[in-house]
PDB file of N, H, CA, C and O in Angstrom:
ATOM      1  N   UNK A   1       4.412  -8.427 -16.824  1.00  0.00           N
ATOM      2  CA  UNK A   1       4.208  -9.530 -15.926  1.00  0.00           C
ATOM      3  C   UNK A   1       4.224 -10.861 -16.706  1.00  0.00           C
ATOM      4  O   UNK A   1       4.772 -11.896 -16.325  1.00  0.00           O
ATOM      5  N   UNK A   2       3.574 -10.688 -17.799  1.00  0.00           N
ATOM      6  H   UNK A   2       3.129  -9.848 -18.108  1.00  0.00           H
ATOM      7  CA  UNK A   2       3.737 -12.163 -18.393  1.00  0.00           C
ATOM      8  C   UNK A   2       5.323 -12.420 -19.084  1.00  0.00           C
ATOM      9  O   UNK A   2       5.828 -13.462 -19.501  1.00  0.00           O
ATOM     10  N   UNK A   3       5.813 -11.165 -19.025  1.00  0.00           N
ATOM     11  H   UNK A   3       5.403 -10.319 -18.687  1.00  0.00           H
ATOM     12  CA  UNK A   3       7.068 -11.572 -19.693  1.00  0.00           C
ATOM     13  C   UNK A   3       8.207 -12.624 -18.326  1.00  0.00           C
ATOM     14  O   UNK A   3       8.992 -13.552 -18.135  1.00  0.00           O
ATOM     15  N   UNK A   4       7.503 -11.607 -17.810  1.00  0.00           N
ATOM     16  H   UNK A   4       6.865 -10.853 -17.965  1.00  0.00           H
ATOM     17  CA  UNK A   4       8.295 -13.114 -16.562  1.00  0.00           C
ATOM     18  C   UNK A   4       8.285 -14.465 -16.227  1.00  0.00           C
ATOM     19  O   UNK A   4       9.194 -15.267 -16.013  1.00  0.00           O
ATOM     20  N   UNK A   5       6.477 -14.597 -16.225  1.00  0.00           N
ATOM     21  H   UNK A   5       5.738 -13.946 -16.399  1.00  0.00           H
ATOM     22  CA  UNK A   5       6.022 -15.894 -16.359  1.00  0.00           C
ATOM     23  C   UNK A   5       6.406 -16.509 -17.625  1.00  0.00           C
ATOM     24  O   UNK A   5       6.637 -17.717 -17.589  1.00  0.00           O
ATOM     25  N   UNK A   6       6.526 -15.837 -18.842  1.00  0.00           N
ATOM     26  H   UNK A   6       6.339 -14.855 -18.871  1.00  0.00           H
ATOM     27  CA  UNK A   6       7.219 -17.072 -19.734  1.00  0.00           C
ATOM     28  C   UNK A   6       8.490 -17.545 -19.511  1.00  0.00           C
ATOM     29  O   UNK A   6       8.884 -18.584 -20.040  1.00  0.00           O
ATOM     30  N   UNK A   7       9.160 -16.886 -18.784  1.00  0.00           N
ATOM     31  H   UNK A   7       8.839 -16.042 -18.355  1.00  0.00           H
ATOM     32  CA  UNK A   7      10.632 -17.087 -18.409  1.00  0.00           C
ATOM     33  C   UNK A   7      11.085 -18.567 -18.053  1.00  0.00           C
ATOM     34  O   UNK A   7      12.062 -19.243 -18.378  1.00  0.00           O
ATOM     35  N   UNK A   8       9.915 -18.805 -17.209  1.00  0.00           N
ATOM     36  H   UNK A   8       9.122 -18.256 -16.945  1.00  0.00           H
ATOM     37  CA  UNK A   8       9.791 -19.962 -15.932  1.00  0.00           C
ATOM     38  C   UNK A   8       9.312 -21.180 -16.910  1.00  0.00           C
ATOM     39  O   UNK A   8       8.264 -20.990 -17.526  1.00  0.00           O
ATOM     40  N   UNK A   9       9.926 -22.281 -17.077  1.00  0.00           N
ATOM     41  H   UNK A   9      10.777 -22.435 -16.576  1.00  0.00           H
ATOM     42  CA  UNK A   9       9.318 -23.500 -17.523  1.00  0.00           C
ATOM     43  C   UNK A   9       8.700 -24.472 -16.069  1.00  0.00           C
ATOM     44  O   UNK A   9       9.077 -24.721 -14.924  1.00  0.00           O
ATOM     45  N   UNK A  10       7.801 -24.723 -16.764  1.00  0.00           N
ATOM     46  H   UNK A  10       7.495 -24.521 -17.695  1.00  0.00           H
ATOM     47  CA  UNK A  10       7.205 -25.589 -16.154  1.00  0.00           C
ATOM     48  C   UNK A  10       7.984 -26.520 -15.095  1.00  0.00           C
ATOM     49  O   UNK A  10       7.395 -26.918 -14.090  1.00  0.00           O
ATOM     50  N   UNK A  11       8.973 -26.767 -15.283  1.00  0.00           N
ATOM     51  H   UNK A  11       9.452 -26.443 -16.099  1.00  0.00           H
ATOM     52  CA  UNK A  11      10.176 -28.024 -14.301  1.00  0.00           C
ATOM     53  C   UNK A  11      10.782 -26.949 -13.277  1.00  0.00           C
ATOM     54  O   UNK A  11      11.035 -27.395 -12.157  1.00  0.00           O
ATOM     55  N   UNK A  12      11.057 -25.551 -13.517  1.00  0.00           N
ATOM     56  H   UNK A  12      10.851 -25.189 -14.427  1.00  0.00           H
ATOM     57  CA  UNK A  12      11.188 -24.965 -12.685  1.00  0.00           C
ATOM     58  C   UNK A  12      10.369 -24.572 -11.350  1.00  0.00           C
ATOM     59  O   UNK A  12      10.696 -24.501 -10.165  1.00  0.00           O
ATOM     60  N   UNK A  13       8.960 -24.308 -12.170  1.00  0.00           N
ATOM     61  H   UNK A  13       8.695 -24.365 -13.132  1.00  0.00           H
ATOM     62  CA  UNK A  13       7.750 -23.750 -11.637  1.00  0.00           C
ATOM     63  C   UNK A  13       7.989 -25.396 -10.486  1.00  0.00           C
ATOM     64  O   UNK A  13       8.418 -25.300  -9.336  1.00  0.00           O
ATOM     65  N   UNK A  14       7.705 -26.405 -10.968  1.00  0.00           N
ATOM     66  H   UNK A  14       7.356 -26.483 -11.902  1.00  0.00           H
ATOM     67  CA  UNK A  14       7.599 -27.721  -9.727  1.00  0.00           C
ATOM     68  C   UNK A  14       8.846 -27.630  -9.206  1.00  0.00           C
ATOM     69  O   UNK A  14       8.832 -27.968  -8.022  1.00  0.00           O
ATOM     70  N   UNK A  15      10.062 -27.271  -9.647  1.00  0.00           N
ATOM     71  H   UNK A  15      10.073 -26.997 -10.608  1.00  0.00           H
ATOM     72  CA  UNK A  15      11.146 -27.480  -8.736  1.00  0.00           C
ATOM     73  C   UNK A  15      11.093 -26.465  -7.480  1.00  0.00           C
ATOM     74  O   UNK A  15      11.208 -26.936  -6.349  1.00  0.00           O
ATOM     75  N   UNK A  16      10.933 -25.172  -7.654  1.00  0.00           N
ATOM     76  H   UNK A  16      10.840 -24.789  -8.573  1.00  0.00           H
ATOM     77  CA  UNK A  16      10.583 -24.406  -7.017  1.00  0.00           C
ATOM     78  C   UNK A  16       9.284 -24.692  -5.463  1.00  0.00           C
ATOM     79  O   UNK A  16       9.384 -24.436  -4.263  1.00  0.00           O
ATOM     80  N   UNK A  17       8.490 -25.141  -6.063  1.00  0.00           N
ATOM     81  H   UNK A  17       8.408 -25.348  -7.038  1.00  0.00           H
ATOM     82  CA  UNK A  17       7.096 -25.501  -5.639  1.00  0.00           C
ATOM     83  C   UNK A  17       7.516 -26.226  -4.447  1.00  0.00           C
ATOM     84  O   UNK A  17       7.568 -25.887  -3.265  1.00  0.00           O
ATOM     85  N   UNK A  18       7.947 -27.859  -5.358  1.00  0.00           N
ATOM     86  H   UNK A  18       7.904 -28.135  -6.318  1.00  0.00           H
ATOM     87  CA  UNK A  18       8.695 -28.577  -4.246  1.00  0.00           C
ATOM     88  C   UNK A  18       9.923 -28.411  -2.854  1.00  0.00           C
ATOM     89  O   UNK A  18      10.111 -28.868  -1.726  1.00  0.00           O
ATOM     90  N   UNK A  19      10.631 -27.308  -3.958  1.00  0.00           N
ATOM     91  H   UNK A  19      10.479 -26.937  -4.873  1.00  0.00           H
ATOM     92  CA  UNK A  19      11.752 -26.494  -1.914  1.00  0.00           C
ATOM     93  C   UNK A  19      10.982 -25.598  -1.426  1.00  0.00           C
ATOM     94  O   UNK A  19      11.272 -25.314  -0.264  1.00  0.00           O
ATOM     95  N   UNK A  20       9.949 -24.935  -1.939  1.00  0.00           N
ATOM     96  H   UNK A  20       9.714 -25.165  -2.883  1.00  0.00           H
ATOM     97  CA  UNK A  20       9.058 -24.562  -0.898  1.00  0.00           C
ATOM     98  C   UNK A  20       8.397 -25.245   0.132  1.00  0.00           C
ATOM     99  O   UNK A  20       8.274 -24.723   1.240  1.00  0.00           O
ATOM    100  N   UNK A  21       7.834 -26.675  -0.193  1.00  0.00           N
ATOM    101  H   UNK A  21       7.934 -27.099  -1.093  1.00  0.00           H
ATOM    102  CA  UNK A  21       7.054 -27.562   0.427  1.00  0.00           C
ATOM    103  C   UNK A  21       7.944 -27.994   1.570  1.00  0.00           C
ATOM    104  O   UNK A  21       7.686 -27.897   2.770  1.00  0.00           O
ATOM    105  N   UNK A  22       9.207 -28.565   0.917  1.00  0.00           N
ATOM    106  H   UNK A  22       9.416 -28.643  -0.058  1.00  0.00           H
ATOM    107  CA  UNK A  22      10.435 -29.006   1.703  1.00  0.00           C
ATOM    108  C   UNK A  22      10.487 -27.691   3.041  1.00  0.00           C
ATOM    109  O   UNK A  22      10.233 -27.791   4.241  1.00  0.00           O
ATOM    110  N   UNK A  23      10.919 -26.523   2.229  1.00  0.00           N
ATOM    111  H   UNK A  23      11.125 -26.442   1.254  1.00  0.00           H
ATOM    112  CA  UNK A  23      11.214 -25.729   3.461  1.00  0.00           C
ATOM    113  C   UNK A  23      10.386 -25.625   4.911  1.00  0.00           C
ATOM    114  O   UNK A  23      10.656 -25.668   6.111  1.00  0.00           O
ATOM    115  N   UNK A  24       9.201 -25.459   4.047  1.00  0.00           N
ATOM    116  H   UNK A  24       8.983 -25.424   3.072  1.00  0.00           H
ATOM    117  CA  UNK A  24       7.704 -25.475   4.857  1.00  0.00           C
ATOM    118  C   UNK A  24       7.785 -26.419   6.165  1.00  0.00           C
ATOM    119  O   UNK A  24       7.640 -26.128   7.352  1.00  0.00           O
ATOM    120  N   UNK A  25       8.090 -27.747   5.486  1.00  0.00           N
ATOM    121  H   UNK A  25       8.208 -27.983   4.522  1.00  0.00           H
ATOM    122  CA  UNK A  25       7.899 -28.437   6.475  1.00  0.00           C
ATOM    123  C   UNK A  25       9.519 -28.584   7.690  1.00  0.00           C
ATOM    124  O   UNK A  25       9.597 -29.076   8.815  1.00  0.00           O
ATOM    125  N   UNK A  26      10.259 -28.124   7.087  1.00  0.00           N
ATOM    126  H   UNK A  26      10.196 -27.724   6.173  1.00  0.00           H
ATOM    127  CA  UNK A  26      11.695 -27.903   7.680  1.00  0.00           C
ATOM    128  C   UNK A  26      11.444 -26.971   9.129  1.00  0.00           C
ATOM    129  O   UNK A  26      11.868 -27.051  10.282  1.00  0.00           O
ATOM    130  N   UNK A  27      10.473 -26.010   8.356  1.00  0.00           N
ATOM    131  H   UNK A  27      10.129 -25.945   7.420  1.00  0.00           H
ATOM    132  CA  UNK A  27      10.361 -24.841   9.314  1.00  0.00           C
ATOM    133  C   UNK A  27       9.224 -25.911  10.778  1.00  0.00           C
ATOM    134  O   UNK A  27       9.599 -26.259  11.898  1.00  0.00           O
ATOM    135  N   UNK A  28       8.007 -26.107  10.179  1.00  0.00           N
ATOM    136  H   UNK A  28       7.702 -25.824   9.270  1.00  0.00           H
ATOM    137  CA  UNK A  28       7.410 -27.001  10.960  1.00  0.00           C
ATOM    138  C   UNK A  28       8.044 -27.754  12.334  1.00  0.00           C
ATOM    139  O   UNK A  28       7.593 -27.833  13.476  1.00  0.00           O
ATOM    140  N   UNK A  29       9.487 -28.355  11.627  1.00  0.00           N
ATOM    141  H   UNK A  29       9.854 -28.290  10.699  1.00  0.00           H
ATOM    142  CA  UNK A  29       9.878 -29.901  12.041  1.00  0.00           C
ATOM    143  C   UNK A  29      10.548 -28.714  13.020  1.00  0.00           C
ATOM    144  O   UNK A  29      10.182 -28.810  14.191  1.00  0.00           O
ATOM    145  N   UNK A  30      11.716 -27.315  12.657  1.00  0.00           N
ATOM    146  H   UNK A  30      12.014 -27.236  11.705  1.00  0.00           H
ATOM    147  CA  UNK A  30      12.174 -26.544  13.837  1.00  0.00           C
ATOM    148  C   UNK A  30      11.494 -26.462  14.789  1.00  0.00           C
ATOM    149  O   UNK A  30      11.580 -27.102  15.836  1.00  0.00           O
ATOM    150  N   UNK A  31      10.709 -25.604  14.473  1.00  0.00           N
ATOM    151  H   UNK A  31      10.639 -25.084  13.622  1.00  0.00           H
ATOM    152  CA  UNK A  31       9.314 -24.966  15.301  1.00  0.00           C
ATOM    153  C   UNK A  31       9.124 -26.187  16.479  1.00  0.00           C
ATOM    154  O   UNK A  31       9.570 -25.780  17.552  1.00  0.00           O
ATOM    155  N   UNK A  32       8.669 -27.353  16.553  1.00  0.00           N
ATOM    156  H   UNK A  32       8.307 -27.683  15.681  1.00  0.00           H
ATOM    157  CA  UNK A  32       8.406 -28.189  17.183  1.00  0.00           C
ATOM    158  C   UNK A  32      10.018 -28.448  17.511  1.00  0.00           C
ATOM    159  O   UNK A  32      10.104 -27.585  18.384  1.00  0.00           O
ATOM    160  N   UNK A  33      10.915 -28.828  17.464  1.00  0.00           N
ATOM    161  H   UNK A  33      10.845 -29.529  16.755  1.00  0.00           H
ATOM    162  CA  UNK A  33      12.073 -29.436  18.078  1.00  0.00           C
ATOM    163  C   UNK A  33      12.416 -28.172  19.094  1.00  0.00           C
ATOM    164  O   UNK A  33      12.721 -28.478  20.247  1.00  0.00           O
ATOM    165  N   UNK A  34      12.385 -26.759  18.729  1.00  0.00           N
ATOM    166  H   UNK A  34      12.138 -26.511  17.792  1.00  0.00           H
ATOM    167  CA  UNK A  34      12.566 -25.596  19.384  1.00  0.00           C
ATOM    168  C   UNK A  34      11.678 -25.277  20.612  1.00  0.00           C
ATOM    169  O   UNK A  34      12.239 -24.709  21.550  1.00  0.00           O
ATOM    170  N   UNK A  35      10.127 -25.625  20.742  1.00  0.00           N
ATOM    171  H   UNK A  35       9.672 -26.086  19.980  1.00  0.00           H
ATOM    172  CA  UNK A  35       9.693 -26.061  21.450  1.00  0.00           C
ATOM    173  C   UNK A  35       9.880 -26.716  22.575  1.00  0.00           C
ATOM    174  O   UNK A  35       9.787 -26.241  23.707  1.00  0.00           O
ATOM    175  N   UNK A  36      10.275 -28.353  22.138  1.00  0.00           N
ATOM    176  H   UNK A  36      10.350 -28.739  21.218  1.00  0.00           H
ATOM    177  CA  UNK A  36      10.855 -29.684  22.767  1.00  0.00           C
ATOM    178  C   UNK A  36      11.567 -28.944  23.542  1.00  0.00           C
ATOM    179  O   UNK A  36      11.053 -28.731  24.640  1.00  0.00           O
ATOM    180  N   UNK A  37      12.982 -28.288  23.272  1.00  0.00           N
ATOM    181  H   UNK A  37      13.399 -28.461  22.380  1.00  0.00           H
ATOM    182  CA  UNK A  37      13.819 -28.018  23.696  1.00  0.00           C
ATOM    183  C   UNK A  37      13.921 -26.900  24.842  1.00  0.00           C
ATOM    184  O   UNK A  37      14.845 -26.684  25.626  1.00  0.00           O
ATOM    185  N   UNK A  38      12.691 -26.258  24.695  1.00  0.00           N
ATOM    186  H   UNK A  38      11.941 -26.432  24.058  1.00  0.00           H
ATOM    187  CA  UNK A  38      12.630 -25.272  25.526  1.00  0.00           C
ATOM    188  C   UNK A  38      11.734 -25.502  26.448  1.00  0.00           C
ATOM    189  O   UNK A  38      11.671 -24.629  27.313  1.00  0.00           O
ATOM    190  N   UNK A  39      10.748 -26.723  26.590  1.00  0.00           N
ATOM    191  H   UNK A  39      10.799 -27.432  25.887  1.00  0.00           H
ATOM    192  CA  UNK A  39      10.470 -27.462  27.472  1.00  0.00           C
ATOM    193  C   UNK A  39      11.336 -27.705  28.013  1.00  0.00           C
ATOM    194  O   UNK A  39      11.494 -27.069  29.055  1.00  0.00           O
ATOM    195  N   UNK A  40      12.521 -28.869  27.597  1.00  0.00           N
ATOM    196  H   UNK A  40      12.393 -29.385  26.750  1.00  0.00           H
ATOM    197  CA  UNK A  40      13.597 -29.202  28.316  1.00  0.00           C
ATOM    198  C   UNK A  40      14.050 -28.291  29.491  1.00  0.00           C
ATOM    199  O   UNK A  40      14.083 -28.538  30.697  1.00  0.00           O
ATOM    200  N   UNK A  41      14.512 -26.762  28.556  1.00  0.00           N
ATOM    201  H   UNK A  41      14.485 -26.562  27.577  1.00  0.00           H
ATOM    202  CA  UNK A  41      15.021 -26.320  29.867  1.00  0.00           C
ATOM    203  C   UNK A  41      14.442 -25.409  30.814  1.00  0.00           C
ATOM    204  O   UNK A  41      14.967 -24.756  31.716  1.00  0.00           O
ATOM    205  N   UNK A  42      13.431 -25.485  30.485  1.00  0.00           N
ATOM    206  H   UNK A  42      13.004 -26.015  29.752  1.00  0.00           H
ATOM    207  CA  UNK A  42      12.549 -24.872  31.497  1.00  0.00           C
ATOM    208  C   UNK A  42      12.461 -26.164  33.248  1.00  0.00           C
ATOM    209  O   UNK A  42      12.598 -25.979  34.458  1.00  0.00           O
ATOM    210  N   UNK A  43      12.248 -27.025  32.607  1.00  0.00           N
ATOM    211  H   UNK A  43      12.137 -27.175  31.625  1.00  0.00           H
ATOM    212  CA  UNK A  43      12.692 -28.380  33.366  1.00  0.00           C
ATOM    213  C   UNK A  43      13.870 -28.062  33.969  1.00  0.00           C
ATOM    214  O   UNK A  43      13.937 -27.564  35.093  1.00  0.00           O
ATOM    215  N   UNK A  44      15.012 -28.383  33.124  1.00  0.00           N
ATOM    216  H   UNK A  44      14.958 -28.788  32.211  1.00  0.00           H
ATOM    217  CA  UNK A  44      15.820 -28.210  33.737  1.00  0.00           C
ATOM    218  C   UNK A  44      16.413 -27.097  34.968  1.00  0.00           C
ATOM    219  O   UNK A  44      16.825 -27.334  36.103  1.00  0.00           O
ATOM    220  N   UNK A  45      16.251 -25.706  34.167  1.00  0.00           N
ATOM    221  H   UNK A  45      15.916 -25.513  33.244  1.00  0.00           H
ATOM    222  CA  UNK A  45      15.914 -25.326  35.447  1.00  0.00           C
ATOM    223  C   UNK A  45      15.096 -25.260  36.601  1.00  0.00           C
ATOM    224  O   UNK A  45      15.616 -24.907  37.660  1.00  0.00           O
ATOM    225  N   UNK A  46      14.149 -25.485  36.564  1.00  0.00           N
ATOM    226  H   UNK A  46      13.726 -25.771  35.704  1.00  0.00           H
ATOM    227  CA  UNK A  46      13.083 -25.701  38.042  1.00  0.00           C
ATOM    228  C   UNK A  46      13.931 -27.097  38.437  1.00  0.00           C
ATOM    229  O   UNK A  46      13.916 -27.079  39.668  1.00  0.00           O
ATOM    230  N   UNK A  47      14.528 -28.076  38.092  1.00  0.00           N
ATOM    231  H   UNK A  47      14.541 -28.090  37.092  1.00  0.00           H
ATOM    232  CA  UNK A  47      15.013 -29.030  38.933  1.00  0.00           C
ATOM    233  C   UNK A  47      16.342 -28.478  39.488  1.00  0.00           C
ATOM    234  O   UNK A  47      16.564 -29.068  40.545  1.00  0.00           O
ATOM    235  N   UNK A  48      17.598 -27.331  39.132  1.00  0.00           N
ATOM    236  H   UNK A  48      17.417 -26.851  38.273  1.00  0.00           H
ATOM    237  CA  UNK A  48      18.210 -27.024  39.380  1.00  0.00           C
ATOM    238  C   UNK A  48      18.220 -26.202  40.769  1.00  0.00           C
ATOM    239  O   UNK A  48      18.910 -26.349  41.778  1.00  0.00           O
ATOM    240  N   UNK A  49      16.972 -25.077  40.377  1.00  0.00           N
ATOM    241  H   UNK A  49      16.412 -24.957  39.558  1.00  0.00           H
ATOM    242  CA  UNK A  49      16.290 -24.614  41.734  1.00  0.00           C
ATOM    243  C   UNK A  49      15.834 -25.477  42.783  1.00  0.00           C
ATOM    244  O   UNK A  49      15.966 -25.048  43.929  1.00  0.00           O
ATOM    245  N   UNK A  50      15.273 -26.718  42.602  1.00  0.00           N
ATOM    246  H   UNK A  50      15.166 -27.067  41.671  1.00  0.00           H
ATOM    247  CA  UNK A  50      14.773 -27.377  43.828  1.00  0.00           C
ATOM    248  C   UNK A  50      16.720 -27.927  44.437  1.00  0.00           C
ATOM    249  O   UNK A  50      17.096 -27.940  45.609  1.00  0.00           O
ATOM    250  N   UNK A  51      17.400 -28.226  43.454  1.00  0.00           N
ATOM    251  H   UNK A  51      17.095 -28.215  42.502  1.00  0.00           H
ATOM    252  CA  UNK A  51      18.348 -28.845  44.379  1.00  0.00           C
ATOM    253  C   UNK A  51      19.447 -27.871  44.922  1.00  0.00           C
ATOM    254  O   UNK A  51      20.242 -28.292  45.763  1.00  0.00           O
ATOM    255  N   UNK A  52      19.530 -26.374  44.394  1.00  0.00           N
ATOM    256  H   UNK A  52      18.885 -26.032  43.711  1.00  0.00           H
ATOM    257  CA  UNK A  52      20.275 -25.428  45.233  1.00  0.00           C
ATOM    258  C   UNK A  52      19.181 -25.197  46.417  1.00  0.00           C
ATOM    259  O   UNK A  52      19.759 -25.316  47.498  1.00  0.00           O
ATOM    260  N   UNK A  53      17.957 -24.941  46.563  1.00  0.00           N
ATOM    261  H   UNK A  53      17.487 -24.845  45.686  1.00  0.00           H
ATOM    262  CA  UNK A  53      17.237 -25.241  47.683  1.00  0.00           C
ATOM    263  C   UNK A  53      17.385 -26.327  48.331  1.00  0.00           C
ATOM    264  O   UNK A  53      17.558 -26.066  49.522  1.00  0.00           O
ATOM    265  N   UNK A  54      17.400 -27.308  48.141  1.00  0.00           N
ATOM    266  H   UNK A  54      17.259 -27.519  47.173  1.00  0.00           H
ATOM    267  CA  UNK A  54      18.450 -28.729  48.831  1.00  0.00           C
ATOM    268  C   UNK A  54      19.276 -28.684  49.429  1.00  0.00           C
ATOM    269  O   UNK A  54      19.316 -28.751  50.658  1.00  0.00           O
ATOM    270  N   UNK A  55      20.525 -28.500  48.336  1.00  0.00           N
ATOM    271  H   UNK A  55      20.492 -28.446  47.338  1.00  0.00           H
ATOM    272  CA  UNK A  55      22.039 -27.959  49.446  1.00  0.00           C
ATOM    273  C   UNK A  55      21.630 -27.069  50.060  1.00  0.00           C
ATOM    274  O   UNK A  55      21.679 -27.261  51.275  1.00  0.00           O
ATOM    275  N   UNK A  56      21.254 -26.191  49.768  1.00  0.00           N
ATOM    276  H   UNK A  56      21.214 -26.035  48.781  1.00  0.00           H
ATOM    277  CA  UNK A  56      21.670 -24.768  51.066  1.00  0.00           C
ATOM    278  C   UNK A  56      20.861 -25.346  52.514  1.00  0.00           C
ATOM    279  O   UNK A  56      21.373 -25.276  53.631  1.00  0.00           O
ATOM    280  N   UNK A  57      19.448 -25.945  52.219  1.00  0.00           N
ATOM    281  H   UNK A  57      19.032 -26.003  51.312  1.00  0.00           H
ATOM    282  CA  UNK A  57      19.086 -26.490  53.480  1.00  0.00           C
ATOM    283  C   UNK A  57      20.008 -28.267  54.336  1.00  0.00           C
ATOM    284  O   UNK A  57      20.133 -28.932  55.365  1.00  0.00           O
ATOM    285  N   UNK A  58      20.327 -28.170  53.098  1.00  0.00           N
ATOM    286  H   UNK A  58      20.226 -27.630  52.262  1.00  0.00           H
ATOM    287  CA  UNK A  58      21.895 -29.464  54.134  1.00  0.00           C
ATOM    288  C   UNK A  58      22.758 -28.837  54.266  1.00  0.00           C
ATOM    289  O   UNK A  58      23.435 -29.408  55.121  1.00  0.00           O
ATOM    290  N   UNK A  59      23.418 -27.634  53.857  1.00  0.00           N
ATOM    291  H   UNK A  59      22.868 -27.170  53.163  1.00  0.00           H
ATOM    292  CA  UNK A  59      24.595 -27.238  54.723  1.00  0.00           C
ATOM    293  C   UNK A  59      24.402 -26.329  55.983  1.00  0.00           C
ATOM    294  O   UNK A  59      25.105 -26.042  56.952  1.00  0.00           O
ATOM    295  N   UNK A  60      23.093 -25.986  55.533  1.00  0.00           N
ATOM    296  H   UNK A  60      22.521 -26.219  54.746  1.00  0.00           H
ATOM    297  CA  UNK A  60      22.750 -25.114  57.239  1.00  0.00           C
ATOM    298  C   UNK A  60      22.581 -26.110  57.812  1.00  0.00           C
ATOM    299  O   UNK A  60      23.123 -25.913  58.899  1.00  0.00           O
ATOM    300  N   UNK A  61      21.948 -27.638  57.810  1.00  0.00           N
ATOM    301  H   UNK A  61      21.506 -27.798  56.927  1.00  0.00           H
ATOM    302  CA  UNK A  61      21.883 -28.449  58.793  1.00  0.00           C
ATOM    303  C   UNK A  61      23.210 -29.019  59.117  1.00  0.00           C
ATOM    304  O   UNK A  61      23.196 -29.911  59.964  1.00  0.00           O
ATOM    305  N   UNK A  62      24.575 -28.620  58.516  1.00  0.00           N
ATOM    306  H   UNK A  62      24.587 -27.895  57.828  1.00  0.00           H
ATOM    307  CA  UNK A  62      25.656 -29.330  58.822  1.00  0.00           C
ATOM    308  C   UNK A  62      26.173 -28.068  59.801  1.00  0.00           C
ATOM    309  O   UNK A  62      26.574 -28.104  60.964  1.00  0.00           O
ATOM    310  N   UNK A  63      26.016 -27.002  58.928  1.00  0.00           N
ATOM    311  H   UNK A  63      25.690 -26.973  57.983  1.00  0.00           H
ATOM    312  CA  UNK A  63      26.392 -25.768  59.796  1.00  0.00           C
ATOM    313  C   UNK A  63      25.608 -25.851  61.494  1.00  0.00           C
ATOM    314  O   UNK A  63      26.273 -25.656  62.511  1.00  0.00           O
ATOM    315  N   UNK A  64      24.674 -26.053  61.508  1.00  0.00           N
ATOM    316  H   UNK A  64      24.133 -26.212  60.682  1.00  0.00           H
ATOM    317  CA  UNK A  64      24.101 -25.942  62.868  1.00  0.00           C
ATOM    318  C   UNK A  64      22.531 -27.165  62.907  1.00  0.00           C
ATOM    319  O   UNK A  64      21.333 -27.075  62.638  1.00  0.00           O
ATOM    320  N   UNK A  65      23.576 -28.339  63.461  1.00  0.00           N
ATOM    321  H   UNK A  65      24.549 -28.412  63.680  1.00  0.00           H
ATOM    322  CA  UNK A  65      23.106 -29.484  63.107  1.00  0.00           C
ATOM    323  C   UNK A  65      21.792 -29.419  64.370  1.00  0.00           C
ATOM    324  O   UNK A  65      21.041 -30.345  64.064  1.00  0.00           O
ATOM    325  N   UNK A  66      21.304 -28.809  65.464  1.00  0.00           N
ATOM    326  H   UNK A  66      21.914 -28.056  65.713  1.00  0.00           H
ATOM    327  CA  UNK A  66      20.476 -28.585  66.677  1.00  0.00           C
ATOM    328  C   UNK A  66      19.414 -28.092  65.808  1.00  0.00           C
ATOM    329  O   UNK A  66      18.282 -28.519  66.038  1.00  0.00           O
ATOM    330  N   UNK A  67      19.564 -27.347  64.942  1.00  0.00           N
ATOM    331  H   UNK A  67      20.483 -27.000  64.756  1.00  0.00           H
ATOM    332  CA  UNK A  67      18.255 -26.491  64.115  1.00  0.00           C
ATOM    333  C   UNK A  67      17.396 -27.046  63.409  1.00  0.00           C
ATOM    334  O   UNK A  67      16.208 -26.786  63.223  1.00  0.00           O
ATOM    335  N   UNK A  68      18.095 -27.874  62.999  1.00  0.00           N
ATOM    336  H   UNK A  68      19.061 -28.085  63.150  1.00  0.00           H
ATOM    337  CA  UNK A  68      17.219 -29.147  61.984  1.00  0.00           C
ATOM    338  C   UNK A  68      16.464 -29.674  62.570  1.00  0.00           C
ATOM    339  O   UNK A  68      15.367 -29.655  62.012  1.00  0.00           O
ATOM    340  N   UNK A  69      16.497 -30.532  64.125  1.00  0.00           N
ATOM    341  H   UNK A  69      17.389 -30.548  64.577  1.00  0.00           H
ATOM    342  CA  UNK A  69      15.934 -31.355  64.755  1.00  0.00           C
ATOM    343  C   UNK A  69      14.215 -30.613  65.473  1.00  0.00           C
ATOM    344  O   UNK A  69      13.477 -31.318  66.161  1.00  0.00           O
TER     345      UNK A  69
END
């Protein structure tokens, strides 16, 4: 085991350290935009549903315009 750890200089050991940190927060910054986004379409669809519920109730009122009233 230590033969490994001598392997590693010190500039590695922080270079390393640091794209971990980087990644870390990469993953973070996904995580939340993936989120965002799936808010979005959750939205999006429930507004899609209210407006095919829309049309279909205006074309039955075009279809049989007495029913509506």
């Amino acid at each position: 085991m230590r033969d490994l750890e001598a392997e590693w200089t010190e500039r590695a050991i922080q270079r390393i350290t640091t794209e971990n940190t980087t990644l870390k927060q990469r993953v973070r910054q996904l995580t939340t935009d993936n989120r965002t986004l799936d808010e979005r379409l959750k939205a999006a669809r429930s507004n899609l549903r209210f407006q095919d519920r829309r049309v279909t109730d205006l074309e039955a009122r075009i279809t049989d315009p007495g029913a509506g009233a």
